[in-house]
BATORGU-465720 format. One line per 3 residues: their letters; for each residue x, y, z of C-alpha. Coordinates in nm, 4 decimals, decimal comma. Last residue first. Example, Ala and Ser with C-alpha at 12.3 -4.5 7.8 and 13.67 -1.06 7.14 Angstrom:
2
SA> 1,3670/-0,1060/0,7140 ~ 1,2300/-0,4500/0,7800
This chain:
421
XXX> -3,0933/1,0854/-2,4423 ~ -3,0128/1,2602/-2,0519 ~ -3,1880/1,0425/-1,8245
XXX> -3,1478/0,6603/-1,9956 ~ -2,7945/0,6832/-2,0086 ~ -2,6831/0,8699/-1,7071
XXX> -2,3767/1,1192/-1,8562 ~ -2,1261/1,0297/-2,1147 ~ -1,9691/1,3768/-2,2799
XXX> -1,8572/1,4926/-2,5517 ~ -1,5999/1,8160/-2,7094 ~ -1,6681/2,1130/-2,8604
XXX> -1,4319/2,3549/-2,6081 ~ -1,6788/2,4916/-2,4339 ~ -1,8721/2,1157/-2,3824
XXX> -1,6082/2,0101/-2,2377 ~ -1,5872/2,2921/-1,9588 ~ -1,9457/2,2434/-1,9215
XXX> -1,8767/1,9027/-1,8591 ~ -1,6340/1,9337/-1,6007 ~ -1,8465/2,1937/-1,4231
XXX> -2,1273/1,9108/-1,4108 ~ -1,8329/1,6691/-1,2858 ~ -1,7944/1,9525/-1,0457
XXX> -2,1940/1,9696/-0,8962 ~ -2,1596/1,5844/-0,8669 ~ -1,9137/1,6322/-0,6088
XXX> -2,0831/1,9042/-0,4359 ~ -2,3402/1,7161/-0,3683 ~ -2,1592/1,4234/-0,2622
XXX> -1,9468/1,6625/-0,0031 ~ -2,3466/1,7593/0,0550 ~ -2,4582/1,4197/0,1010
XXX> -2,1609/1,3965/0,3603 ~ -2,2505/1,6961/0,5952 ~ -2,5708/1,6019/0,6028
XXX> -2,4914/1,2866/0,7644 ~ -2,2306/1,4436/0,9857 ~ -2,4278/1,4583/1,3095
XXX> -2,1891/1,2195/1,5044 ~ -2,4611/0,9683/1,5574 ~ -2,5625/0,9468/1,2394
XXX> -2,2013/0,9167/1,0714 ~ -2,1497/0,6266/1,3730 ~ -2,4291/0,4319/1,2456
XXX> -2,2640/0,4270/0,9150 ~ -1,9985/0,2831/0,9864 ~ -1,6805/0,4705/0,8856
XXX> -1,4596/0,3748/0,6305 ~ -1,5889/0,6163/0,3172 ~ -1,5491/0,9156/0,5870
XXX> -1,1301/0,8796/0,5758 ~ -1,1695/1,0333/0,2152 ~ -1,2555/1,3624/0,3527
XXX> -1,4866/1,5849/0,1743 ~ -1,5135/1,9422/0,3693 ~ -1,7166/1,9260/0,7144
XXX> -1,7433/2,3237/0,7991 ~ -1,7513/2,3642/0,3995 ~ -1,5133/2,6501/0,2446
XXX> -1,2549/2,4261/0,0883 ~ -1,4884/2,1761/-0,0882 ~ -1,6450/2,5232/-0,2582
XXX> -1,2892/2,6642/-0,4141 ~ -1,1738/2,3265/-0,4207 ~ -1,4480/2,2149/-0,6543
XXX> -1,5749/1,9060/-0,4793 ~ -1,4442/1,5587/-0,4099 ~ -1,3333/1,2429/-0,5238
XXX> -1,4868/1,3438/-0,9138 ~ -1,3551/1,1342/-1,1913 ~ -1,3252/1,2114/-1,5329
XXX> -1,3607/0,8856/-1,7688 ~ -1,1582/0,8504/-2,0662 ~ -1,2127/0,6336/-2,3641
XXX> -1,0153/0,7940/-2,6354 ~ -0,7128/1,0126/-2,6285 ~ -0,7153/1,2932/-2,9034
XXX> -1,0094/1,5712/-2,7932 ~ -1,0003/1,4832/-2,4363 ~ -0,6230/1,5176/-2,3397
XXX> -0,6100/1,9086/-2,3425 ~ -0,9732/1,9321/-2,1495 ~ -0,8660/1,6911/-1,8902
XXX> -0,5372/1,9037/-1,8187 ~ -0,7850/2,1999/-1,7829 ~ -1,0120/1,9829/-1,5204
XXX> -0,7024/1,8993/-1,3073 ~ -0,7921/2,0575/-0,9880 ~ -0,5902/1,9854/-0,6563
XXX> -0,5994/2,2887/-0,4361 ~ -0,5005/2,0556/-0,2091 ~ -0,2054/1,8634/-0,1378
XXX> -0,3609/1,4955/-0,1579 ~ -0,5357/1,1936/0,0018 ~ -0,6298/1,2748/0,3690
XXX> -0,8473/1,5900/0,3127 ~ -1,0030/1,8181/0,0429 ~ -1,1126/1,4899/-0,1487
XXX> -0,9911/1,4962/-0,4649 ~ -1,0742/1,6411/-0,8047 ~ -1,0236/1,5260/-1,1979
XXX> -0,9064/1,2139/-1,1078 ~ -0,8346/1,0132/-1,4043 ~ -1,0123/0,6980/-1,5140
XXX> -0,8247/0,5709/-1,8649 ~ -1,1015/0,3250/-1,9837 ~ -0,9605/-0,0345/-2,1118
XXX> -1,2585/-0,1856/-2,3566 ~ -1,2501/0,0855/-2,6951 ~ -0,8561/0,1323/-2,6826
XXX> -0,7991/-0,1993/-2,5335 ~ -0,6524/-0,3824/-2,9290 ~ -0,2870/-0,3981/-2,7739
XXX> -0,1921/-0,1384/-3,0532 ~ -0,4428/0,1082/-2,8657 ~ -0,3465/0,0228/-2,5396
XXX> -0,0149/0,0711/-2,6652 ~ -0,0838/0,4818/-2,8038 ~ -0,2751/0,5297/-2,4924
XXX> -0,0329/0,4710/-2,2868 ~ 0,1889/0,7595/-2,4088 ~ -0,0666/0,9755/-2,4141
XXX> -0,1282/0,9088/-2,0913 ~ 0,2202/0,9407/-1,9642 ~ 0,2232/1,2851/-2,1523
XXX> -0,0832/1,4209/-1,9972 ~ 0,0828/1,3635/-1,5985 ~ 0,0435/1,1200/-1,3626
XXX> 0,1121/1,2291/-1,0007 ~ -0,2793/1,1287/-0,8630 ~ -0,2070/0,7581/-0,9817
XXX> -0,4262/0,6440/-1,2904 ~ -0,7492/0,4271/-1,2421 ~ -0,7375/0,2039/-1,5325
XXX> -1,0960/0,0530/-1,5783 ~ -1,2822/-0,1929/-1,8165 ~ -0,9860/-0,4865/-1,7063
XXX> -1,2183/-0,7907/-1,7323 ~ -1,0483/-0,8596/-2,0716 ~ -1,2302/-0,9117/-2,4361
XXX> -0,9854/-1,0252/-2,7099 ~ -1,2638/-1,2871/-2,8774 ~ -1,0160/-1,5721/-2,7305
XXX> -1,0223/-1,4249/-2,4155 ~ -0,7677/-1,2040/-2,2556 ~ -0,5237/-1,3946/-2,0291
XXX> -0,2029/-1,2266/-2,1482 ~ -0,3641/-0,9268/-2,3101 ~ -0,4387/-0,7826/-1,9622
XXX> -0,0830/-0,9248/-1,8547 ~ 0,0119/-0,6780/-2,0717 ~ -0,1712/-0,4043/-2,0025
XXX> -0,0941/-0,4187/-1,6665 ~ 0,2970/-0,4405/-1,7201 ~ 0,2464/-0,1429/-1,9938
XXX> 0,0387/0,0533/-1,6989 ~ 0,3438/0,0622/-1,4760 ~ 0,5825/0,1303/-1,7753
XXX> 0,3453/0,4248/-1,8874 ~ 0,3720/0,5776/-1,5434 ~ 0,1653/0,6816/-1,2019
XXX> 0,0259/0,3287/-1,1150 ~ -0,0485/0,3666/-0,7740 ~ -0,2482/0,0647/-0,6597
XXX> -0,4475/0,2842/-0,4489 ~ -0,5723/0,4757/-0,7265 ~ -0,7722/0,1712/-0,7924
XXX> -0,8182/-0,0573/-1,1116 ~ -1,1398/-0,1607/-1,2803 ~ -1,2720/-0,4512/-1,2624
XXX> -1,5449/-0,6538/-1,4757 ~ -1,6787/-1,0094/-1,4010 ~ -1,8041/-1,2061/-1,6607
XXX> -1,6664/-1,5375/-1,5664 ~ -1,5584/-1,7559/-1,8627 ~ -1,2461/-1,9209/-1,6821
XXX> -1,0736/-1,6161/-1,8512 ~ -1,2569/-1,4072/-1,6940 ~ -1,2172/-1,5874/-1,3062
XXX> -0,8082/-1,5663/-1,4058 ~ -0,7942/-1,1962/-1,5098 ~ -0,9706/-1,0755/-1,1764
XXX> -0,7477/-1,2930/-1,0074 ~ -0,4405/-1,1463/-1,1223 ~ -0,6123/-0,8037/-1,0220
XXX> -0,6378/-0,9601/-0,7096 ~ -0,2633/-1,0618/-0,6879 ~ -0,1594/-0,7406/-0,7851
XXX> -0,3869/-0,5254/-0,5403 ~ -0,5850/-0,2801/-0,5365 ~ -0,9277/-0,3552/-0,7307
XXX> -1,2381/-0,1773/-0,7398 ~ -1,5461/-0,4166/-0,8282 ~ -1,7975/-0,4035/-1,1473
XXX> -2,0122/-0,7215/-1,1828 ~ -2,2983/-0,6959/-0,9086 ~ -2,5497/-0,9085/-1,0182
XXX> -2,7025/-0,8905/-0,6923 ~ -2,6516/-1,2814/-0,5180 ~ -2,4610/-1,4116/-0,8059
XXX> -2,1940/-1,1400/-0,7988 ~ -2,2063/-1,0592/-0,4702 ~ -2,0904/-1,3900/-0,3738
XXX> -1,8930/-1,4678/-0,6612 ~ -1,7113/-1,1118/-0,5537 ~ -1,6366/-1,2753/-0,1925
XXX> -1,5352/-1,5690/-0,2942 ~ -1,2777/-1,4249/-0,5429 ~ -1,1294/-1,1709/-0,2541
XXX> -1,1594/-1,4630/-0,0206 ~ -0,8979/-1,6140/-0,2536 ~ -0,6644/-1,2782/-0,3034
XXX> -0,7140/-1,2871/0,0838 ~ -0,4963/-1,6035/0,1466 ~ -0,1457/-1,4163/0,2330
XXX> -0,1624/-1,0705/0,1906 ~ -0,4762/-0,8608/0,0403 ~ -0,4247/-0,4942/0,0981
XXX> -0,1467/-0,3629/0,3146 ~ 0,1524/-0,3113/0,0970 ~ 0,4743/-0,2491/0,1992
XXX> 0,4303/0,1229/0,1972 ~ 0,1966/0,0349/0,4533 ~ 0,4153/-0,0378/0,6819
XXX> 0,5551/0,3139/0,7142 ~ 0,2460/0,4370/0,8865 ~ 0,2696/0,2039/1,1738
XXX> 0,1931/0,4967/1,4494 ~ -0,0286/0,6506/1,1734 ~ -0,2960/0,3810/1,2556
XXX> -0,3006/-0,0267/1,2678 ~ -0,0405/-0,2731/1,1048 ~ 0,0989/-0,6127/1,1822
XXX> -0,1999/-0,7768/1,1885 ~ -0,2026/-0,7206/0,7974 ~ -0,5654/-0,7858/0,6554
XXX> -0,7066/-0,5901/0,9788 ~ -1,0422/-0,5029/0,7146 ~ -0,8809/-0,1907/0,5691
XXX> -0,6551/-0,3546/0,3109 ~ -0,9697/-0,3802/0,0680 ~ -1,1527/-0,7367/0,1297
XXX> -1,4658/-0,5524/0,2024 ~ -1,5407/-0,5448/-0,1956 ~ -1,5578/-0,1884/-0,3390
XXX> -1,8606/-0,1328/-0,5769 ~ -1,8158/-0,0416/-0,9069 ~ -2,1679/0,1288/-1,0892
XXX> -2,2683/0,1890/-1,4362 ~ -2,4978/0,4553/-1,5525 ~ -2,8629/0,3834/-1,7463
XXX> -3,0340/0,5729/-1,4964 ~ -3,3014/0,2640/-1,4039 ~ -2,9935/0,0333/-1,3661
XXX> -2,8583/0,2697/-1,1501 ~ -3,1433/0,2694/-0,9045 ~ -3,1664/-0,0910/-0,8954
XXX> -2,7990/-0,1230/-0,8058 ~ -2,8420/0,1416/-0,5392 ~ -3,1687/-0,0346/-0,3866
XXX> -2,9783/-0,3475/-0,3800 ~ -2,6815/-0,2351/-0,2041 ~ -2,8755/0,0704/-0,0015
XXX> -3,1054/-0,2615/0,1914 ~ -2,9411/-0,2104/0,5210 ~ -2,7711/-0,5115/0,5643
XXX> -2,6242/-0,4966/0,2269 ~ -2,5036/-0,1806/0,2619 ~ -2,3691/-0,2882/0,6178
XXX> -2,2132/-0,6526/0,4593 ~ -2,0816/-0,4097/0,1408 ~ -1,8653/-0,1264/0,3841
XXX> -1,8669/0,1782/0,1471 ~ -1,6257/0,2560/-0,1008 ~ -1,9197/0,3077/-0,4051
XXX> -1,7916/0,4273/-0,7279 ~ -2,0377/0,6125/-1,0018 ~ -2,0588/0,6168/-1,3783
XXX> -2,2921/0,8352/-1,6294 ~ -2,3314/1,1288/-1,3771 ~ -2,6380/1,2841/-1,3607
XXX> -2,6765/1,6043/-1,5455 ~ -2,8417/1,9609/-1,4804 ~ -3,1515/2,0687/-1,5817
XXX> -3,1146/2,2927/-1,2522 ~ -3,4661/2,1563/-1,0927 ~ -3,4402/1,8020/-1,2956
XXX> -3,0843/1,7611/-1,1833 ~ -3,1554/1,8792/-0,8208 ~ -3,4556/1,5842/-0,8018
XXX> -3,1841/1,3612/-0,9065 ~ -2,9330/1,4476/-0,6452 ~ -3,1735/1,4465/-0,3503
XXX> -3,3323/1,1239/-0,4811 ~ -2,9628/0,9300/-0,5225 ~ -2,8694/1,0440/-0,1490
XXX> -3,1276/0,8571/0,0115 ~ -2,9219/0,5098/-0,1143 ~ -2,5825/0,6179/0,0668
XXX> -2,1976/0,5743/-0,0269 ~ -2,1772/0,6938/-0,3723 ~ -1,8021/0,7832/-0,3970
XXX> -1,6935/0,9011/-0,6424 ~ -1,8256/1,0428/-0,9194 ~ -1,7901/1,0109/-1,2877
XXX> -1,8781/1,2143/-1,6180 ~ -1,7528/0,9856/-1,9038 ~ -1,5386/1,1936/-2,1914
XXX> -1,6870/1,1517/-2,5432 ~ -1,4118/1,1086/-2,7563 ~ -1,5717/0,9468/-3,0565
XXX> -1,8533/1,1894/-3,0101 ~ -1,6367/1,4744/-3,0763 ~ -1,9019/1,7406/-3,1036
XXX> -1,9865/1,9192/-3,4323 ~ -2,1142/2,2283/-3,3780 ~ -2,3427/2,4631/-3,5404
XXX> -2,6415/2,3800/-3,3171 ~ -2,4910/2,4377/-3,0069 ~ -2,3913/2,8337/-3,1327
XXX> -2,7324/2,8806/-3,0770 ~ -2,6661/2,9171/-2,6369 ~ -2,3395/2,7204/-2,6136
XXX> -2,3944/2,6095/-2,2301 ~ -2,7897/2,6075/-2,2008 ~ -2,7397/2,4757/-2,5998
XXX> -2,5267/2,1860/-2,4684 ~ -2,7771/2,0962/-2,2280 ~ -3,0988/2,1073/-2,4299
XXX> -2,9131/1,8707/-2,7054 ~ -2,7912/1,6155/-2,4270 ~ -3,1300/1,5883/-2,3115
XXX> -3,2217/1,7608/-1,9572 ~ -3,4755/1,5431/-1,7819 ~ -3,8254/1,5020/-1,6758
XXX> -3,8648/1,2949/-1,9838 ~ -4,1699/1,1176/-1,8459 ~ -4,0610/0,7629/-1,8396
XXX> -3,7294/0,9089/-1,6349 ~ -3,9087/1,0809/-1,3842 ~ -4,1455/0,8049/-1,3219
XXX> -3,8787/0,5316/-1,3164 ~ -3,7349/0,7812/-1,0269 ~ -4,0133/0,7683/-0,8744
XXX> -4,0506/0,3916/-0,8181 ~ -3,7048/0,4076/-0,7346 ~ -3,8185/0,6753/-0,4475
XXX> -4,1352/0,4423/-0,3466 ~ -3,9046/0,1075/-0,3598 ~ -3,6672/0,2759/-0,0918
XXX> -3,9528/0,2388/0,1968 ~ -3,9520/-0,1259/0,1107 ~ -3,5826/-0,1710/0,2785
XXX> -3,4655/-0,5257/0,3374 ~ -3,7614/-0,7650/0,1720 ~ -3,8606/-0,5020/-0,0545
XXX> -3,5127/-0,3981/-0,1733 ~ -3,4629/-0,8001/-0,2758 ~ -3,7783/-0,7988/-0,4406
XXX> -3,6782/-0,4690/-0,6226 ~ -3,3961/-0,6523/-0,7101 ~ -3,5319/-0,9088/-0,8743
XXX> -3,7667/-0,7086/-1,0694 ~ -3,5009/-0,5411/-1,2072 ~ -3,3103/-0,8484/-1,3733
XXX> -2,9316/-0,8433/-1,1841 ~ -2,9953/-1,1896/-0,9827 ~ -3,1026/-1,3534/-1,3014
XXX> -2,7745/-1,2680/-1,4601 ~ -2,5588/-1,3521/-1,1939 ~ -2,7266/-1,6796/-1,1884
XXX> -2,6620/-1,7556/-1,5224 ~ -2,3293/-1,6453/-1,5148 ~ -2,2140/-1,8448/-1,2040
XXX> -2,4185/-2,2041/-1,3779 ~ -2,2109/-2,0838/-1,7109 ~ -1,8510/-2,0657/-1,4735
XXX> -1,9740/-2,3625/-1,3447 ~ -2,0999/-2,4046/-1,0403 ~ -2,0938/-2,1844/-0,7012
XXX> -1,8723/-2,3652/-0,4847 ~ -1,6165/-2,3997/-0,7795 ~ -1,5234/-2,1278/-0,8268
XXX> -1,2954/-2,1264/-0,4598 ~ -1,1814/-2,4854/-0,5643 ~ -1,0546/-2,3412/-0,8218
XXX> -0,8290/-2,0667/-0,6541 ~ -0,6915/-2,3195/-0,4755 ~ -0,6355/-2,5537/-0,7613
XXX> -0,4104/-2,2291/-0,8937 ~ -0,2085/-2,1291/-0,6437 ~ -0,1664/-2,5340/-0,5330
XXX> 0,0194/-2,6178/-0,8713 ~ 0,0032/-3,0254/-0,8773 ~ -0,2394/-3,0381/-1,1526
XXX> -0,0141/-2,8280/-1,3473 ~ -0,1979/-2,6023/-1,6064 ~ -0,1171/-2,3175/-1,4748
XXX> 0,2648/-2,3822/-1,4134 ~ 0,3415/-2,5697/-1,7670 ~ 0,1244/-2,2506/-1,9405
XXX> 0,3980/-2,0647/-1,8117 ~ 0,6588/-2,2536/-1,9148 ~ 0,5047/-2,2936/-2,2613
XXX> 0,4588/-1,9334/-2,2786 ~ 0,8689/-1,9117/-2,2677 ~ 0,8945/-2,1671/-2,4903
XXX> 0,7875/-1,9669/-2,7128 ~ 1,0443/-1,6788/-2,6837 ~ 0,9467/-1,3372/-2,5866
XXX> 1,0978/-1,0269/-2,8550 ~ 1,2656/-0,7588/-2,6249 ~ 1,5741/-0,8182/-2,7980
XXX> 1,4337/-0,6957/-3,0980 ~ 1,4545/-0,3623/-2,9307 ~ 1,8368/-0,3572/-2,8971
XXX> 1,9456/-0,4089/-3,2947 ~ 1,6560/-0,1542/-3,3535 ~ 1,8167/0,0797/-3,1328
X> 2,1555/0,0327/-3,2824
């Protein structure tokens, strides 16, 4: 009998051909408005080209020395560091953890586990970080999220600077466009006195899944920025559409968007294989998992992102901590979880929100995520700018303990490329 009811779930072709009828349409407005939003900057090869140009180093460092030339002496520096080898290699680190034992081991490579932090709001804080690294022969994070207000970042020269820096590291960076639900999207919303409301869904109503586009071909061909967080069905819709125009943008998926089950991420997936390109590739390089999800659910996942052909391009990104306030019931610590999944399910990434919650805990300013919306001008003024590199700090400090805890057990890591060979 269960065979008899699963071939039901077999899609018709004429179904496709009624959804190919609506895109292709010449009279379908949701799709010739999203066109004429490409097309004020070319061509999807024109976009790419200029993407491209905008991302080469030396381009960037012009753009940091126009805004901010103070920041090219630290990236300067941090070339330096990396030219000379002032860092731990993978080999040194694993024996400062497994002492001899390191040499005897065969790690699970094919697993490797990528060592993320969230989020990286502030250019000055890179230097601190890295010059702790080299003092501790510690490790740099291989992938880092930034939630900060982009027109201020830009303003201020960090945007540039921050993509420069990481391109030096070898680690890749997803930057949150300001078109995130917390830029009065939804008039009909403000603070905890509409709370309720936003179960409905305040991110992008209406026409912001277009200025969502424009504003990520802006970025995109101004910096080179690629990788951007998305919340929202209609933008993640979008984020398939500009790929499969021929766009290279990349996205990976928020925690926001709460998908906390296999049946959530089989909808995403499939849409993801929907409007993949004809070589398979999909902008979709990052499934940010609900806070609730549990081993199982991934494993169950994993088994159709696999069959779907996403295993190597879809990465499961799973909180590992959380900020100590305003997102979850803390102590919230899922580093042993991560340890059971990491030797069987490829392609995960271990995010760090906040610190260990033994040490978050214990700070007079722990991690909050309500910080990543304030301006930055105010986080001055208030006196809680050192407060914040250290939440970073301390951030960075547990996606170290994650790896150490990886590296216990025989199992791989992805830290800053170029740093740690």
């Amino acid at each position: 009998m269960t065979d008899d009811l699963r071939s039901l779930f077999a899609i018709p072709h004429d179904r496709l051909d009624a959804i190919n009828a609506v895109l292709l349409s010449p009279d379908s407005r949701v799709i010739t408005d999203f066109l004429k939003v490409v097309e004020k900057y070319g061509t999807p090869e024109q976009i790419n080209a200029k993407a491209a140009e905008a991302r080469k180093l030396p381009n960037l460092l012009k753009k940091v020395e126009e805004r901010t030339p103070a920041y090219l002496k630290d990236l300067q520096w941090l070339t330096e560091q990396r030219d000379a080898g002032k860092f731990a290699s993978v080999a040194e680190y694993r024996r400062g953890v497994l002492g001899a034992k390191a040499e005897k081991t065969t790690f699970r490579d094919d697993f490797a586990v990528t060592l993320e932090v969230s989020a990286l709001q502030y250019f000055p804080w890179i230097r601190t970080m890295v010059e702790r690294a080299i003092e501790k022969r510690s490790l740099i994070p291989g992938r880092f999220i930034a939630v900060r207000k982009m027109k201020e970042s830009e303003a201020d020269g960090d945007l540039p600077a921050i993509v420069a820096a990481l391109e030096i590291m070898g680690a890749s960076f997803v930057e949150t466009l300001d078109t995130k639900g917390t830029d009065g999207s939804n008039v009909h919303l403000g603070g905890p006195a509409t709370i309720t409301g936003y179960f409905g869904g305040v991110g992008q109503p209406n026409h912001y899944p277009l200025k969502w586009v424009d504003e990520f071909l802006y970025y995109y061909t101004t910096y080179g920025l690629r990788e951007v967080l998305n919340i929202n069905p209609g933008t993640v819709l979008a984020g398939y559409m500009l790929h499969r125009l021929g766009i290279d943008i990349e996205f990976k998926i928020s925690v926001f968007m709460g998908n906390d089950n296999p049946y959530a991420a089989l909808w995403t997936l499939l849409a993801a294989k929907l409007f993949s390109r004809e070589d398979g590739s999909t902008p979709l390089i990052g499934f940010n998992w609900s806070n609730s999800v549990n081993n199982e659910s991934i494993e169950i996942t994993a088994q159709f992102r696999q069959a779907l052909g996403f295993e190597d391009a879809v990465r499961f990104e799973h909180h590992i901590t959380e900020t100590w306030k305003s997102i979850v019931r803390q102590p919230y610590n899922r580093r042993a979880e991560l340890v059971q999944l990491a030797d069987h399910v490829a392609n995960i990434s271990a995010k760090h929100e906040g610190g260990n919650p033994e040490t978050d805990s214990e700070r007079a300013h722990p991690s909050d995520i309500l910080d990543y919306f304030r301006d930055k001008s105010e986080v001055i003024e208030s006196g809680d700018w050192d407060a914040l590199q250290t939440n970073f700090l301390d951030k960075v400090d547990a996606a170290n303990d994650t790896a150490r805890a990886l590296t216990e057990k025989g199992l791989s890591f992805i830290a800053a490329g170029t740093l740690h060979r």
